[in-house]
C-alpha positions as CSV (number, residue, x, y, z in Angstrom):
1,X,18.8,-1.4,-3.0
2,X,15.7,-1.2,-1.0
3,X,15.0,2.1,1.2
4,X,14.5,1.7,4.9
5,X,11.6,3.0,6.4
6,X,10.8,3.5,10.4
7,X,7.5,3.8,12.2
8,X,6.2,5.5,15.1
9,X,2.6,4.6,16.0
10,X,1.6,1.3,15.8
11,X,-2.0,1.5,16.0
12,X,-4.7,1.6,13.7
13,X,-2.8,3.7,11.0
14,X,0.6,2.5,11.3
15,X,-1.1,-1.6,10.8
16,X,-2.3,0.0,7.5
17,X,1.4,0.5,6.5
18,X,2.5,-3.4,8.0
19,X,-0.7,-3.9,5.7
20,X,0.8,-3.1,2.8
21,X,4.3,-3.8,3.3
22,X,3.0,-7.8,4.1
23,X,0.7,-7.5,0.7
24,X,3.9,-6.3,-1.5
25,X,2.7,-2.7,-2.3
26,X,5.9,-1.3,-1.4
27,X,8.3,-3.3,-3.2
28,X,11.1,-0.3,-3.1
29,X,11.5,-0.2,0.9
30,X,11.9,-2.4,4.0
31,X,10.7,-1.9,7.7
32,X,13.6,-1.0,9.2
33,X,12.1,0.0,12.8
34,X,9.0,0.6,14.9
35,X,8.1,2.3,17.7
36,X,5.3,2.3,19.9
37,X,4.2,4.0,23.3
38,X,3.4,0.1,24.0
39,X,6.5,-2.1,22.8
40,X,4.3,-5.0,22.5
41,X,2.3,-3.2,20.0
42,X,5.5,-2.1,18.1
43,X,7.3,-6.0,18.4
44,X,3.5,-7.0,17.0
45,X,4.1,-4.4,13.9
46,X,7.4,-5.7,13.6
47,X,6.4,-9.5,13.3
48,X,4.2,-8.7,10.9
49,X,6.3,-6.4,8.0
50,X,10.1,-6.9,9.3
51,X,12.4,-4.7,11.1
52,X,12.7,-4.5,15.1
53,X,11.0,-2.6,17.9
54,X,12.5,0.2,19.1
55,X,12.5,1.7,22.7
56,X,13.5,5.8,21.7
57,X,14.5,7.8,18.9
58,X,18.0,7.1,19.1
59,X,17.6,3.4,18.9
60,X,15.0,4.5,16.0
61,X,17.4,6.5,14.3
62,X,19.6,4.1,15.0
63,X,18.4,1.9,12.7
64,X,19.6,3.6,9.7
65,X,15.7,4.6,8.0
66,X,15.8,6.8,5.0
67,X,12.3,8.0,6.0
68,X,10.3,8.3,9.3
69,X,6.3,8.1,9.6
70,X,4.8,8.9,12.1
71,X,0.9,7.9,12.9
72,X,0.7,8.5,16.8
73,X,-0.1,12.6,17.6
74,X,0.5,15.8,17.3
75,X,2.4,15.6,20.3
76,X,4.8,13.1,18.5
77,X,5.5,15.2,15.6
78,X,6.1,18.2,18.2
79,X,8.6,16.4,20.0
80,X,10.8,14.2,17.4
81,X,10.2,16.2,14.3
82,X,13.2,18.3,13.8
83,X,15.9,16.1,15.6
84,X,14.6,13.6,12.7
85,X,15.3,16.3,10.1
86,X,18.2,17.1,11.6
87,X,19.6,13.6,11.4
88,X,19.3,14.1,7.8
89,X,16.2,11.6,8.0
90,X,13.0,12.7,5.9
91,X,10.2,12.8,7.9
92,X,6.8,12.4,6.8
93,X,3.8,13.2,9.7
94,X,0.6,12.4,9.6
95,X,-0.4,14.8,12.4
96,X,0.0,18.0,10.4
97,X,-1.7,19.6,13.3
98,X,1.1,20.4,14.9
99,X,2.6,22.6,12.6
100,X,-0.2,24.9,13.4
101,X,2.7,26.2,15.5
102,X,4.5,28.7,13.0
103,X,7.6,28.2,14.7
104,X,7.5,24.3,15.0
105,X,7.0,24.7,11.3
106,X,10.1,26.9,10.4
107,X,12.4,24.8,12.6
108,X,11.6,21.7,10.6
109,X,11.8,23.4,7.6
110,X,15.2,25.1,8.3
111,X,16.4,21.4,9.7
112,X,15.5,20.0,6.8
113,X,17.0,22.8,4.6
114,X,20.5,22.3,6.6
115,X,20.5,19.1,6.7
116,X,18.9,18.0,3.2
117,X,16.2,15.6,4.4
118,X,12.8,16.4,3.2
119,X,9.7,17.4,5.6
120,X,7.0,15.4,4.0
121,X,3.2,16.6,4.2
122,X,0.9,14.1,2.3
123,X,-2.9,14.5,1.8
124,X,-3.9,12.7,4.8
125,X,-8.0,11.7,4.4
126,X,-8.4,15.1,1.4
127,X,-6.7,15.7,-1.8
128,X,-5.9,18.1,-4.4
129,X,-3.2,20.1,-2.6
130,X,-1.4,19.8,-6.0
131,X,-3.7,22.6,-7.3
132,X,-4.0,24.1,-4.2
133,X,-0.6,24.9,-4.4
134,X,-0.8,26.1,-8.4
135,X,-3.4,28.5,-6.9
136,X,-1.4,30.1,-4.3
137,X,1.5,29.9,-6.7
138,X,-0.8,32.4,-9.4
139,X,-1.6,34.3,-6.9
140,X,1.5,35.2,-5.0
141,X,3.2,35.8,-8.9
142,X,0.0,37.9,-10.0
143,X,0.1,39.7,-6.5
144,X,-3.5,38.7,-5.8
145,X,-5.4,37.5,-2.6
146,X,-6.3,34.1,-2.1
147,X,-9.2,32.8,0.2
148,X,-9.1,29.1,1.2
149,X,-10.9,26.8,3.9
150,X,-12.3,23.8,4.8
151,X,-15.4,23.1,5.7
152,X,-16.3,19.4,7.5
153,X,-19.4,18.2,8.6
154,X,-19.1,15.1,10.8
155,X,-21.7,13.2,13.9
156,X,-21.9,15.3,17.0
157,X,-20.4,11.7,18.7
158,X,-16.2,12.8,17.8
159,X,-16.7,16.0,19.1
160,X,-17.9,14.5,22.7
161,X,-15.0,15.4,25.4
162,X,-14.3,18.8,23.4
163,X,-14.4,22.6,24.1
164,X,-17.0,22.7,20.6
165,X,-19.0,20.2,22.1
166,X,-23.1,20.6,23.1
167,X,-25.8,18.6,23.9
168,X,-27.8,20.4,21.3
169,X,-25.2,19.2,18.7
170,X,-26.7,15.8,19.0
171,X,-30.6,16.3,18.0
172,X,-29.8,19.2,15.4
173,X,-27.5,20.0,12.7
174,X,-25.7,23.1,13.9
175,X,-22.1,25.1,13.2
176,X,-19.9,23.7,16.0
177,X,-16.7,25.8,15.1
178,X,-16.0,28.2,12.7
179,X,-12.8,30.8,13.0
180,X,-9.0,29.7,11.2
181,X,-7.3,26.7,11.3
182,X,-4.9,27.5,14.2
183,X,-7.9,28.2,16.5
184,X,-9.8,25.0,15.0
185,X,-6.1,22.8,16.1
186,X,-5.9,24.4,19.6
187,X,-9.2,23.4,20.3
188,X,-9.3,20.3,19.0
189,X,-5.4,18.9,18.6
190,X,-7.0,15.0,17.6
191,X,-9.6,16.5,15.0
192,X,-8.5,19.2,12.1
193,X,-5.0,17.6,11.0
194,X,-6.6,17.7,7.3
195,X,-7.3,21.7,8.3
196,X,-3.9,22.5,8.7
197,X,-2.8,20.5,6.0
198,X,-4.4,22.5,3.4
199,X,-3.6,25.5,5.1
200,X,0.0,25.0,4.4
201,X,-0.5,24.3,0.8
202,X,-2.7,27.5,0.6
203,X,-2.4,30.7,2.9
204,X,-1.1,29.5,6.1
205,X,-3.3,28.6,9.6
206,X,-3.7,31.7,10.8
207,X,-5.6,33.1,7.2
208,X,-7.3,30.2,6.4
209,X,-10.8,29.6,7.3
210,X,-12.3,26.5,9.2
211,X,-15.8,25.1,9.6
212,X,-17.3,22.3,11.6
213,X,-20.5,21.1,11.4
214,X,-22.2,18.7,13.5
215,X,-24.9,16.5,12.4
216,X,-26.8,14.1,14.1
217,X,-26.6,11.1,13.2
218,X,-23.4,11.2,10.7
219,X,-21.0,8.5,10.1
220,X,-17.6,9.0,9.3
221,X,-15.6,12.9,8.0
222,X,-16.9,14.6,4.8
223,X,-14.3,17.7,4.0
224,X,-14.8,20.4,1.3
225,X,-11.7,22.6,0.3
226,X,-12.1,25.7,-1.5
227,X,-9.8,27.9,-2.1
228,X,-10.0,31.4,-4.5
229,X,-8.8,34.0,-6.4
230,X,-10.2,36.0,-9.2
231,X,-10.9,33.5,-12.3
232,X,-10.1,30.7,-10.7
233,X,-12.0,28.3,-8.1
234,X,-11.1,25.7,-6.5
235,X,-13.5,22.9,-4.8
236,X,-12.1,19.4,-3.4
237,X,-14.3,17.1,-1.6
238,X,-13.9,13.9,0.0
239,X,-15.8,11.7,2.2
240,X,-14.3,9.0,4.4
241,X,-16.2,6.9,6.5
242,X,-13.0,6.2,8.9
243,X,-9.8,7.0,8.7
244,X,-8.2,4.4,6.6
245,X,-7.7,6.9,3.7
246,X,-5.4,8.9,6.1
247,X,-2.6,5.8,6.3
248,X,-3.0,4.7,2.6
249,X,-1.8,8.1,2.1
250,X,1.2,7.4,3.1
251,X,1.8,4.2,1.1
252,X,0.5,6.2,-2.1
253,X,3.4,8.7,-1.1
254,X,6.0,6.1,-0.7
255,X,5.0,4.3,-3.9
256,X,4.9,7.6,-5.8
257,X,8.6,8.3,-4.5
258,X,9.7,5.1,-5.7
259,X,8.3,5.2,-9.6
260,X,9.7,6.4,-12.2
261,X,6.5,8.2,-13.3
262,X,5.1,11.1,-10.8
263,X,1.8,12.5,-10.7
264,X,1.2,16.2,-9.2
């Protein structure tokens, strides 16, 4: 039997999940619903990898999904999160932002504790948070302290319309931000999802460490994760030219939760 799966955001990202259900990457599951802030964006979706639009969560849930995925903001993942988990739906964000919010973040993980659905983080446009987690696994049993952070340098154009954001930015490489990941996310909610992300897997938002450079001229996100304790070191970089990497993500996720073979 086929698992059901339901979307909310339709855009860019959630096509790259249509993408590959229509290309038969994810043999194991079926669209089951979509939902969109415009329902001609979600009945588009829907045309294209099954399923039907829907116009709320309850006619979402309502569909009977084993899994939710969301792709449209931190706002989104805010407000439908927990009543997901506690439908006893698993729930897998691509906004990690949001759970910048301590709280937010205990809710959904109590929700999903009560109610035994799982609260999905996946890698998003980095990597490596399986030995990110080993790390802060060795030093939480060897009562150490571990150090982690991201540092992204990206083109002075994506951080137009934001607090960070200088003219000077744009004729000379220069530090834009640099404080933790929970400052980084209430500055800039659309921008550091992959900065919270691996501040989950390591030491949290408000310990871990965040960077943004600006450079003129730069297409595209390139993200360097380091985290550290004594004898061990840590370094995961990735560069992405767009955000494409961020929604096949998701399908690696779903394909790895459907094998019978597992990598971590």
């Amino acid at each position: 039997m086929k698992r059901r799966i339901a979307l909310i955001g339709c855009g860019y990202l959630g096509e790259i999940i249509a993408e590959a259900m229509e290309k038969g990457l994810l043999p194991g599951y079926e669209m089951a619903a979509a939902m969109s802030r415009r329902r001609e964006s979600a009945e588009a979706l829907c045309r294209r990898a099954g399923g039907a639009a829907a116009e709320g969560l309850a006619e979402l849930l309502g569909a009977k999904p084993d899994f939710v995925i969301e792709t449209a903001s931190v706002e989104t993942v805010r407000e439908y999160c927990v009543p997901i988990l506690e439908a006893g739906i698993s729930f897998i964000p691509l906004s990690i932002g949001a759970f910048a919010d301590r709280a937010l973040y205990e809710r959904a993980r109590s929700a999903a504790e009560r109610s035994g659905a799982k609260l999905y983080i996946p890698h998003g446009a980095v990597g490596g948070f399986d030995v990110l987690r080993t790390a802060a696994l060795m030093a939480e049993a060897e009562g150490r302290t571990l150090r982690a952070g991201i540092s992204t340098r990206k083109g002075p154009a994506s951080l137009r319309n934001t607090p960070v954001y200088r003219p000077e930015l744009e004729t000379e490489e220069q530090l834009a931000f640099s404080g933790s990941c929970k400052e980084a996310i209430a500055l800039l909610p659309a921008k550091v999802n992959v900065a919270v992300a691996q501040s989950l897997a390591t030491v949290g938002p408000e310990r871990a460490s965040a960077r943004i450079t600006a450079v003129p001229g730069f297409v595209g996100d390139e993200h360097t994760i380091t985290a550290e304790l004594p004898g061990i070191r840590v370094v995961s970089q990735v560069y992405s030219e767009n955000a494409a990497i961020a929604g096949w993500s998701i399908v690696s996720l779903l394909r790895d939760l459907h094998s019978p073979v597992s990598f971590f």
